[in-house]
BALUMVEX-274832 format. One record per residue (C-alpha): x, y, z. Coordinates in Angstrom, 3 decimals, padded with zeros to 6 digits. Layout:
N
<rec x="X" y="Y" z="Z"/>
...
//
This chain:
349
<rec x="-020.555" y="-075.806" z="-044.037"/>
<rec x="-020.476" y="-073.034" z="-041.587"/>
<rec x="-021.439" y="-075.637" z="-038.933"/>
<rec x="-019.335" y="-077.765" z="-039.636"/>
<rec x="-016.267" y="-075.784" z="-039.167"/>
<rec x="-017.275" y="-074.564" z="-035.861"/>
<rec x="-018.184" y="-078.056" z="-034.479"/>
<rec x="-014.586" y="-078.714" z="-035.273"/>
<rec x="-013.516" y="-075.863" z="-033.156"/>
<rec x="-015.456" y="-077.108" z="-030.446"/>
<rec x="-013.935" y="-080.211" z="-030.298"/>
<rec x="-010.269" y="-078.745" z="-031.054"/>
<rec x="-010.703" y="-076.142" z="-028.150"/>
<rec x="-010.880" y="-078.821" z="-025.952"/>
<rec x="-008.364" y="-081.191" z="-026.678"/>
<rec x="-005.260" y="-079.881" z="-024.909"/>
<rec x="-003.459" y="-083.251" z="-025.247"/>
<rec x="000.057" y="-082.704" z="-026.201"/>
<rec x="000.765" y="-078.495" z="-025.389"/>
<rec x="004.185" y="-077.453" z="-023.535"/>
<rec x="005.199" y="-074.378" z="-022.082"/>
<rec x="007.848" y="-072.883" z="-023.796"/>
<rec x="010.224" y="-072.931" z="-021.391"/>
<rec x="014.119" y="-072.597" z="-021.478"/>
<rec x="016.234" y="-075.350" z="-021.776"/>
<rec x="019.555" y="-073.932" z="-020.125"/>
<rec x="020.080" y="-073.248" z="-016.692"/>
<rec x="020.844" y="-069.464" z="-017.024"/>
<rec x="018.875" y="-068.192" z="-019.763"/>
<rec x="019.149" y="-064.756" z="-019.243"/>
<rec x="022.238" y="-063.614" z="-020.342"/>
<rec x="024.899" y="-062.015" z="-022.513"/>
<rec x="026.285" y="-063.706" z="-025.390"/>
<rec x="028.955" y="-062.029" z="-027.107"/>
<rec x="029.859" y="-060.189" z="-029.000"/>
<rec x="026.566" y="-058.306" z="-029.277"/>
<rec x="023.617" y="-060.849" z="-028.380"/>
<rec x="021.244" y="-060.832" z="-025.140"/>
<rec x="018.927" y="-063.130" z="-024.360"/>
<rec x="015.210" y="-062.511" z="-022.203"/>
<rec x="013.488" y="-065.593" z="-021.823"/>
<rec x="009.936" y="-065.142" z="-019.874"/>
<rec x="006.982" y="-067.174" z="-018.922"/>
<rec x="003.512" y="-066.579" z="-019.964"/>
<rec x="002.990" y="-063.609" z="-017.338"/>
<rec x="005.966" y="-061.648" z="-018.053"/>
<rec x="008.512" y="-062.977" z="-015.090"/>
<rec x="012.038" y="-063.549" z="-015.954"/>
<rec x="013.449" y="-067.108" z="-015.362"/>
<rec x="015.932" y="-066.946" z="-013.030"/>
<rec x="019.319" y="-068.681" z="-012.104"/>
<rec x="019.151" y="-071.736" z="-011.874"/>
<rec x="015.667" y="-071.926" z="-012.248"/>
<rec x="014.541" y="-075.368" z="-013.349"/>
<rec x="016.012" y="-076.651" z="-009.918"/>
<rec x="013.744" y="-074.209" z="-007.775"/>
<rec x="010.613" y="-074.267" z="-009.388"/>
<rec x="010.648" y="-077.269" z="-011.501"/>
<rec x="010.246" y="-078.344" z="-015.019"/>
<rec x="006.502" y="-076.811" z="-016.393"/>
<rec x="003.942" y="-080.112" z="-016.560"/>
<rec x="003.305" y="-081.053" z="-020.312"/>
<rec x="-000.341" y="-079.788" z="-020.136"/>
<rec x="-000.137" y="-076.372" z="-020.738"/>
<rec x="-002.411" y="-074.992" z="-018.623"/>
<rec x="-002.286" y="-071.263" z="-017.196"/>
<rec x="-003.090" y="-072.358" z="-013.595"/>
<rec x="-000.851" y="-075.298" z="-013.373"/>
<rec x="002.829" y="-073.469" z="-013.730"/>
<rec x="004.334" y="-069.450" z="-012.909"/>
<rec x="006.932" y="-068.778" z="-011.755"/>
<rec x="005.193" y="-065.817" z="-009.788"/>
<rec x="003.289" y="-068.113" z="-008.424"/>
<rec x="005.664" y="-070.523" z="-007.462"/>
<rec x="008.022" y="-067.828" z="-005.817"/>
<rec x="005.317" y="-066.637" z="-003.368"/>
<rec x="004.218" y="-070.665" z="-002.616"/>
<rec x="008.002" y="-071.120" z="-001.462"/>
<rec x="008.602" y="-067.385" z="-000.450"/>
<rec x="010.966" y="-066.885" z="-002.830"/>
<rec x="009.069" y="-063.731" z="-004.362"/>
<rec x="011.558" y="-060.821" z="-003.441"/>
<rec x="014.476" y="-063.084" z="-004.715"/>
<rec x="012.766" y="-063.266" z="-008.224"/>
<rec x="012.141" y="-059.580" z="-008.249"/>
<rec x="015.741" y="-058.980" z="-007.132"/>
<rec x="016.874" y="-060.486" z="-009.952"/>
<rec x="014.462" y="-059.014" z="-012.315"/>
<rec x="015.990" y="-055.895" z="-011.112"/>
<rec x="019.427" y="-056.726" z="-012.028"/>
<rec x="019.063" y="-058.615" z="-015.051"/>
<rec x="017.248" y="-054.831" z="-016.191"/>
<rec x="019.871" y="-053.090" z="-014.483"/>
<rec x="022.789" y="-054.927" z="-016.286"/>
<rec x="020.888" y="-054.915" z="-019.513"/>
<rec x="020.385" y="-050.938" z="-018.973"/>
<rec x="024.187" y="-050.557" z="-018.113"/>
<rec x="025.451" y="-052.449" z="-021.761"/>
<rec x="023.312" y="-051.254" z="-023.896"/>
<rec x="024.500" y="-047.191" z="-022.549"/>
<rec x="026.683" y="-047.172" z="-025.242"/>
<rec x="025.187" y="-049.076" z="-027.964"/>
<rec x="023.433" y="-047.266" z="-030.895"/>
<rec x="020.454" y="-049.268" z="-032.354"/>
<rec x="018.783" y="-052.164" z="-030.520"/>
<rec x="017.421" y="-054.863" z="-032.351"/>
<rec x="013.774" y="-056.912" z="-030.378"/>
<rec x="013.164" y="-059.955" z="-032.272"/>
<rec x="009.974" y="-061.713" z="-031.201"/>
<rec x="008.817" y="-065.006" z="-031.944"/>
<rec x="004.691" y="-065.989" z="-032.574"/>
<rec x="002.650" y="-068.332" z="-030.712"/>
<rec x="003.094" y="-072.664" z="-030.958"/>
<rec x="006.621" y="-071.928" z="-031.207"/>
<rec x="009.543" y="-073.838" z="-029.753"/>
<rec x="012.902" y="-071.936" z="-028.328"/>
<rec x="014.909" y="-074.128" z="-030.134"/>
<rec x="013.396" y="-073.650" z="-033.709"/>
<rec x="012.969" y="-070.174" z="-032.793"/>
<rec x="016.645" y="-069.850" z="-032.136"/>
<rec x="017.571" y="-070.769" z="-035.924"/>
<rec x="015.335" y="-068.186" z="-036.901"/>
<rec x="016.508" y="-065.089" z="-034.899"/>
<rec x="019.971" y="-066.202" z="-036.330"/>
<rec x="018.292" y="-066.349" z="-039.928"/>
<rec x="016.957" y="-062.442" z="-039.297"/>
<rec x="020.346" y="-061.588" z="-037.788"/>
<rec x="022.750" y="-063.028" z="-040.875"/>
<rec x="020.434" y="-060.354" z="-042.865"/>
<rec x="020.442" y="-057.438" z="-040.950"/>
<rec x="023.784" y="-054.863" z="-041.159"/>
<rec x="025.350" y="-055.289" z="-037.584"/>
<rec x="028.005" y="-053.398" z="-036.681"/>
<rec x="030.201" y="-053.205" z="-032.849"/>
<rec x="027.383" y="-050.857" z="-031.668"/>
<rec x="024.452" y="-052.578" z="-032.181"/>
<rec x="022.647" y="-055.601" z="-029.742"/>
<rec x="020.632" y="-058.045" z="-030.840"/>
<rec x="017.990" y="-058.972" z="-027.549"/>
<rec x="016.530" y="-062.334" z="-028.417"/>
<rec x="012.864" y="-062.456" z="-026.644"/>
<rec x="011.550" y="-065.655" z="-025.537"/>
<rec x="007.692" y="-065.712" z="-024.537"/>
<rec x="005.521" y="-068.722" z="-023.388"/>
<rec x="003.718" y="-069.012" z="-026.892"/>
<rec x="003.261" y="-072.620" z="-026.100"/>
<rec x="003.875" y="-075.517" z="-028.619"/>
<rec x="002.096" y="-078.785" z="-029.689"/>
<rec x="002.390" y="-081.226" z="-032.506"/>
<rec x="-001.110" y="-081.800" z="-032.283"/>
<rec x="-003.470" y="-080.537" z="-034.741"/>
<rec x="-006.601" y="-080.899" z="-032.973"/>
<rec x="-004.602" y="-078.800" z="-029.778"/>
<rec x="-003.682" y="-075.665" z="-031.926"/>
<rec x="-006.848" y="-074.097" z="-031.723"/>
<rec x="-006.562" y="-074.058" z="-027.461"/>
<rec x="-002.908" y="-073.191" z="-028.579"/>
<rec x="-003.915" y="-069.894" z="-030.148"/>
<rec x="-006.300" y="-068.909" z="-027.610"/>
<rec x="-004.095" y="-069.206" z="-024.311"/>
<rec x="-001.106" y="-067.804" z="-026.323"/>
<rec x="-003.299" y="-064.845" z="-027.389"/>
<rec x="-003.511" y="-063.797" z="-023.661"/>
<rec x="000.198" y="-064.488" z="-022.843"/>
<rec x="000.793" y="-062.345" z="-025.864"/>
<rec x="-000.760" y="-059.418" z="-024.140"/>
<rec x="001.156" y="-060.194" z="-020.469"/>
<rec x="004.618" y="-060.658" z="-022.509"/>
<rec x="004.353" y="-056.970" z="-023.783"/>
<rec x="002.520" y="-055.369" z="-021.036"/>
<rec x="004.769" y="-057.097" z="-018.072"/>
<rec x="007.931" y="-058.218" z="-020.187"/>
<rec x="008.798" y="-056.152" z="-023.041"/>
<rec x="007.832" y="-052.691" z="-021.384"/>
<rec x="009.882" y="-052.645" z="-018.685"/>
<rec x="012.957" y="-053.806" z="-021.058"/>
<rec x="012.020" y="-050.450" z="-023.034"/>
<rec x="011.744" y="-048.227" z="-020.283"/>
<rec x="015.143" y="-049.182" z="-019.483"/>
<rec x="016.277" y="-048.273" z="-023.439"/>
<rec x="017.071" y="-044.521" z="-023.820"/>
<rec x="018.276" y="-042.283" z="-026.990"/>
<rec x="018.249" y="-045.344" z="-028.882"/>
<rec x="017.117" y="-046.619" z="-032.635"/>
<rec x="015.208" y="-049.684" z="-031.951"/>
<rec x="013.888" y="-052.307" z="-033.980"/>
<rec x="011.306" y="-054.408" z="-033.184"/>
<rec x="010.727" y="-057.784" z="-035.117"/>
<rec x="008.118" y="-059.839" z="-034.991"/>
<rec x="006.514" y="-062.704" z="-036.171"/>
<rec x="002.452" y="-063.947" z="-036.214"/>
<rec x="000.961" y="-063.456" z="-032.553"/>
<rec x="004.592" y="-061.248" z="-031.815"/>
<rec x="002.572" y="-058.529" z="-032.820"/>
<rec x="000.530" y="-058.598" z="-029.916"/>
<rec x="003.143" y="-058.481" z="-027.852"/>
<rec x="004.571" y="-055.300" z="-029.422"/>
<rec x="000.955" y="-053.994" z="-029.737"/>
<rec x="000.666" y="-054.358" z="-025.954"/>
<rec x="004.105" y="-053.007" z="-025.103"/>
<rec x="003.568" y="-049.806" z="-027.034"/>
<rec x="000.163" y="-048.904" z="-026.575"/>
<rec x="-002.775" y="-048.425" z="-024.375"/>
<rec x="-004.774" y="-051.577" z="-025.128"/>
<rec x="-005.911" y="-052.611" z="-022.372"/>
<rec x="-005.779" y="-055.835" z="-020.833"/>
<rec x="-009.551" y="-057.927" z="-020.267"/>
<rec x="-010.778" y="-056.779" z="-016.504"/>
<rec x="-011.836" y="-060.397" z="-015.558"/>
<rec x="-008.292" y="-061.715" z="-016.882"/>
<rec x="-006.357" y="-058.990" z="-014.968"/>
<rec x="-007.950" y="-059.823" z="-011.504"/>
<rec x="-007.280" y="-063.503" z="-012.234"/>
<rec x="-003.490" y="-063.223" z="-012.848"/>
<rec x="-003.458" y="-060.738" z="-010.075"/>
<rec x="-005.160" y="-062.409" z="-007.392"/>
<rec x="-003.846" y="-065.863" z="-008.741"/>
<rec x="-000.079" y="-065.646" z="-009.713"/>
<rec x="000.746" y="-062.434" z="-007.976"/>
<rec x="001.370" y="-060.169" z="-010.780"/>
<rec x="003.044" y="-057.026" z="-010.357"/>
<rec x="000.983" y="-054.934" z="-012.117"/>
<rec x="003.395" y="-051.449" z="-011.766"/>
<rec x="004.123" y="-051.191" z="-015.399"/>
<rec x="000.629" y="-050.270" z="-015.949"/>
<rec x="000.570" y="-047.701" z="-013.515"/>
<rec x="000.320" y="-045.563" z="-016.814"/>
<rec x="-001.388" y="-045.985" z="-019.927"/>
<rec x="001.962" y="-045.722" z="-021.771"/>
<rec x="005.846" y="-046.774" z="-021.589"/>
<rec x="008.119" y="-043.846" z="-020.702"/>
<rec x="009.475" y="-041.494" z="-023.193"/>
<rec x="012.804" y="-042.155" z="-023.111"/>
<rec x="013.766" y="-040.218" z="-026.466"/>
<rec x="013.612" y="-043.619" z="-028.726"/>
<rec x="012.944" y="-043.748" z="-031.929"/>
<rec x="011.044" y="-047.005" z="-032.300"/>
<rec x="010.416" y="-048.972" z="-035.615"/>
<rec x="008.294" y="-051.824" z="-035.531"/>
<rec x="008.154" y="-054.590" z="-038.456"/>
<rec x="005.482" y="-057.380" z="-037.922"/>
<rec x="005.566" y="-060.513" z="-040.542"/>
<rec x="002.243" y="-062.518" z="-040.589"/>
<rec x="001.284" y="-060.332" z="-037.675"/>
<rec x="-001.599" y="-062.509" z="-036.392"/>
<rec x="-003.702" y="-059.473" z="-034.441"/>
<rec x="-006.930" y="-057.481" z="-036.344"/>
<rec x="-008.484" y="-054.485" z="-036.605"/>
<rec x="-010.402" y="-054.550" z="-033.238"/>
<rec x="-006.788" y="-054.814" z="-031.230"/>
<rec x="-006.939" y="-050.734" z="-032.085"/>
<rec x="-010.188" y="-050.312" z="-030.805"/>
<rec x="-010.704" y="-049.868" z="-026.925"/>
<rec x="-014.713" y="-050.898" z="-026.717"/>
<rec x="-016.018" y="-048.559" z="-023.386"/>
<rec x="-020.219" y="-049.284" z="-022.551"/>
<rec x="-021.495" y="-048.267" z="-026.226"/>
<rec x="-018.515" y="-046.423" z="-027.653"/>
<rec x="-015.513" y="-047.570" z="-029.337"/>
<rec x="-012.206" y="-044.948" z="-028.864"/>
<rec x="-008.789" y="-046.005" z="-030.726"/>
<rec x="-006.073" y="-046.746" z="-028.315"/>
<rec x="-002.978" y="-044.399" z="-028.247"/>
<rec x="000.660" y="-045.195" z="-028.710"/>
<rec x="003.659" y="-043.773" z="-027.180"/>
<rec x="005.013" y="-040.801" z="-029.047"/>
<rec x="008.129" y="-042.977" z="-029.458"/>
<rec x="007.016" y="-044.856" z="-032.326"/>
<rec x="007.915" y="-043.837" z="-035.922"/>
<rec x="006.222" y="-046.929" z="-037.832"/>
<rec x="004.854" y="-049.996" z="-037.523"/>
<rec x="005.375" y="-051.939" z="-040.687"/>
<rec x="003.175" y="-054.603" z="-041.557"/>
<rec x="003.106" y="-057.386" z="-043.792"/>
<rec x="-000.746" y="-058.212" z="-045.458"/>
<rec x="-001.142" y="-061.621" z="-047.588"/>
<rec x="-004.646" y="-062.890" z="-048.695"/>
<rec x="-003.378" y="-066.568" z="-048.927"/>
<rec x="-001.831" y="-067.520" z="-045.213"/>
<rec x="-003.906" y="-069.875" z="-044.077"/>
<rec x="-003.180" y="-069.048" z="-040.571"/>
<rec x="-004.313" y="-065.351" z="-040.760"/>
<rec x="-007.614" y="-066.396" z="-042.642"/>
<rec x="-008.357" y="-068.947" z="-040.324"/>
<rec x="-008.830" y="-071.371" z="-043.886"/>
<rec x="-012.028" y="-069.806" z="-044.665"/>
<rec x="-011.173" y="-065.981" z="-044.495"/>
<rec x="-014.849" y="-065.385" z="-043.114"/>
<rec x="-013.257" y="-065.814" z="-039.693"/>
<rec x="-010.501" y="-064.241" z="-039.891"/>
<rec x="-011.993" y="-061.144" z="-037.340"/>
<rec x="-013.552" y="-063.709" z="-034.866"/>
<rec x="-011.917" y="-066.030" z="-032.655"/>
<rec x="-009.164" y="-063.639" z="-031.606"/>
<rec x="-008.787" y="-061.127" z="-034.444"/>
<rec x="-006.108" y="-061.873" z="-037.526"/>
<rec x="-007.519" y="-059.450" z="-039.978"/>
<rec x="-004.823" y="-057.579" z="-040.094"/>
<rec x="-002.336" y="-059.483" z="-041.640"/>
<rec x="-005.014" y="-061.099" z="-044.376"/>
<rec x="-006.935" y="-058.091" z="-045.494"/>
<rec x="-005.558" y="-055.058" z="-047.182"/>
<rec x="-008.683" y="-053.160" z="-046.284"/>
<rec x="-008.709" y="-053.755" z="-042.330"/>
<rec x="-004.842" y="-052.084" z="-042.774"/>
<rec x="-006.633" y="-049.520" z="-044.782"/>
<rec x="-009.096" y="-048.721" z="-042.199"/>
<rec x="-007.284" y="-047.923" z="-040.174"/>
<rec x="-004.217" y="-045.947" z="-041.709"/>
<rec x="-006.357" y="-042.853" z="-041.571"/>
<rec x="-006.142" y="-042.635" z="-037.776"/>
<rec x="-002.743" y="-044.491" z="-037.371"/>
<rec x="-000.088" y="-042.665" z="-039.600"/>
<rec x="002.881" y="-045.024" z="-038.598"/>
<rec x="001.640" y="-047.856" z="-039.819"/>
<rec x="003.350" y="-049.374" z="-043.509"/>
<rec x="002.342" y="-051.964" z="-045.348"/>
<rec x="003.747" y="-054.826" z="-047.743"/>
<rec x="002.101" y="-057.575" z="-049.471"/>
<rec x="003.632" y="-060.841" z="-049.154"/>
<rec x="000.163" y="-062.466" z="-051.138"/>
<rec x="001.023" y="-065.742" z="-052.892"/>
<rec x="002.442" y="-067.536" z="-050.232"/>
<rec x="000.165" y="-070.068" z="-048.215"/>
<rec x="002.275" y="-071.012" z="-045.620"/>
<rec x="002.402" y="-069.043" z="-042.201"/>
<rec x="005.668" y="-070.137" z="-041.931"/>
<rec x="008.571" y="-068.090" z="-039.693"/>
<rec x="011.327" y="-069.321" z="-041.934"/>
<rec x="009.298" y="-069.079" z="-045.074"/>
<rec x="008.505" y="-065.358" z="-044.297"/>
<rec x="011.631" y="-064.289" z="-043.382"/>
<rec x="013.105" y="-065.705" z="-047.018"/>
<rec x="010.626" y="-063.834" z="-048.697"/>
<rec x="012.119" y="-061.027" z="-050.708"/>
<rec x="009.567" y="-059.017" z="-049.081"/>
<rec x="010.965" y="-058.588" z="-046.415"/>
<rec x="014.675" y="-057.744" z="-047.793"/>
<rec x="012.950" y="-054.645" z="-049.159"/>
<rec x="011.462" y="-054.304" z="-045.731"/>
<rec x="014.839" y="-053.729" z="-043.803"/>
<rec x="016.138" y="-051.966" z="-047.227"/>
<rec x="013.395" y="-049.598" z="-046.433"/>
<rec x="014.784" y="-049.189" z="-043.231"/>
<rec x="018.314" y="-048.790" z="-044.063"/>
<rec x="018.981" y="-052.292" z="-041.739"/>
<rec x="019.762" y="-054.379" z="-044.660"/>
<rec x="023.007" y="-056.648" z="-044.952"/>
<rec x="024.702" y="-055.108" z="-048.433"/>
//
């Protein structure tokens, strides 16, 4: 049996027929859109898409492969690098400048084999629950998840999207919170979103071979790991993860023969997770796997939470067991998570 299922693997890890970036389909993704929304729309290592992007580096080919499309890349093959981190700069600079004045700020983050479009719906699904008021902003993150139709291509799906997961917080989502200050924010995510939070927040590191690759390869600027942690910038950070599709061993930093638990910024008042023992996503089917192949434990097992609750005293729990389906839409209707943002006084009344 056991044999079986990985020989499937094997043959699913290599079909790649049918996976897409998830790239933006308007011109000017990153932008404002009143009254209180804000869109950041990245690539799989972190770099904002620009103006008019699609005309300067092109439409990403339908093969999702890591090597074959950046747009850090692209910008130093057609020396266009300083005018992408110009307008990194100033899309952070703008986004620092509106949200001066704004009281809570909402992160909602999407999971992996996701689609903008259908991720779109469901950001406005979270935000028709959630108590909004003139000064609050809603920043809609876009990451390069990937997407495919294709069964036998989800499994190479999951394991390139795991590593843009990482880049998206570490390269993305950091520098948007070093430019939030004296804030309540809110961070919402969804399956392999977690990651990306995980990696924003904390000092997980980043796989040595994988960071001289996307270094030496698609000329990462690696500044916002200069330190182990984001600023302090006097936020008080809440973090709610549905189907979060990370483990146990995402805490764990493994050094030669010792294992130390990774630290998170100060900043952080809890990370709220939701556990069920049915998604068939998060137990990988069989549930025997569900701590190989890029860690989901998690979000399946109540004890790999409860593990590790004695060293992490921010992280909450709710069980959403009963419901198969690793579904965005299908977790966010889950009454669940209503007494989720209740708990947080974030609810629509």
């Amino acid at each position: 049996m056991r044999f079986s299922i990985f020989y499937l693997l094997i043959v699913a890890l290599f079909a790649s027929c049918g996976i897409q970036h998830n790239a933006p389909s308007v011109l000017n993704p990153n932008r404002q859109i009143p009254p209180r929304t804000t869109i950041a729309f990245v690539d799989q290592f972190g770099a904002f898409y620009p103006n008019d992007w699609r005309s300067v580096y092109g439409i990403p080919p339908r093969n999702g492969k890591k090597n074959a499309y950046s747009l850090s890349k692209l910008a130093e093959e057609k020396s266009l690098t300083n005018d992408l981190v110009k307008f990194e700069q100033e899309y952070l600079r703008l986004l620092k400048k509106h949200l001066s004045n704004k009281k809570r700020v909402f992160v909602l983050i999407h999971g992996f084999n996701a689609k903008a479009k259908e991720v779109t719906k469901n950001y406005e699904l979270i935000q028709s629950k959630l108590n909004l008021t003139t000064s609050d902003e809603v920043i809609q993150f876009y990451w390069d998840g990937l997407y495919t139709k294709n069964p036998l291509s989800s499994l190479k799906t999951w394991f390139t999207a795991s590593d843009y997961s990482q880049y998206a917080g570490k390269f993305a989502l950091r520098k948007i919170l070093n430019n939030i200050s004296n804030k309540e924010v809110y961070l919402i995510s969804h399956s392999r979103g977690a990651s990306v939070i995980l990696s924003a927040l904390s000092s997980a590191p980043i796989d040595s071979v994988k960071m001289t690759d996307i270094v030496e390869h698609h000329n990462i600027d690696t500044m916002s790991l200069q330190h182990d942690l984001i600023r302090n910038q006097r936020n008080k950070i809440y973090a709610i993860a549905l189907a979060p599709a990370i483990g146990k061993s995402d805490f764990e930093i493994n050094h030669e023969d010792s294992i130390y638990n990774v630290s998170f910024t100060p900043q952080l008042m809890a990370f709220h997770i939701s556990t069920n023992k049915d998604d068939l996503m998060l137990k990988k089917v069989v549930g025997w796997l569900s701590n190989k192949l890029n860690s989901t434990d998690l979000g399946y097992k109540s004890d790999s939470f409860d593990k590790l609750a004695s060293s992490y005293k921010f992280l909450k729990r709710s069980d959403f067991s009963g419901m198969r389906s690793h579904d965005f839409t299908r977790y966010i209707n889950n009454p669940n998570f209503n007494s989720i943002l209740k708990t947080y006084k974030i609810n629509k009344k």
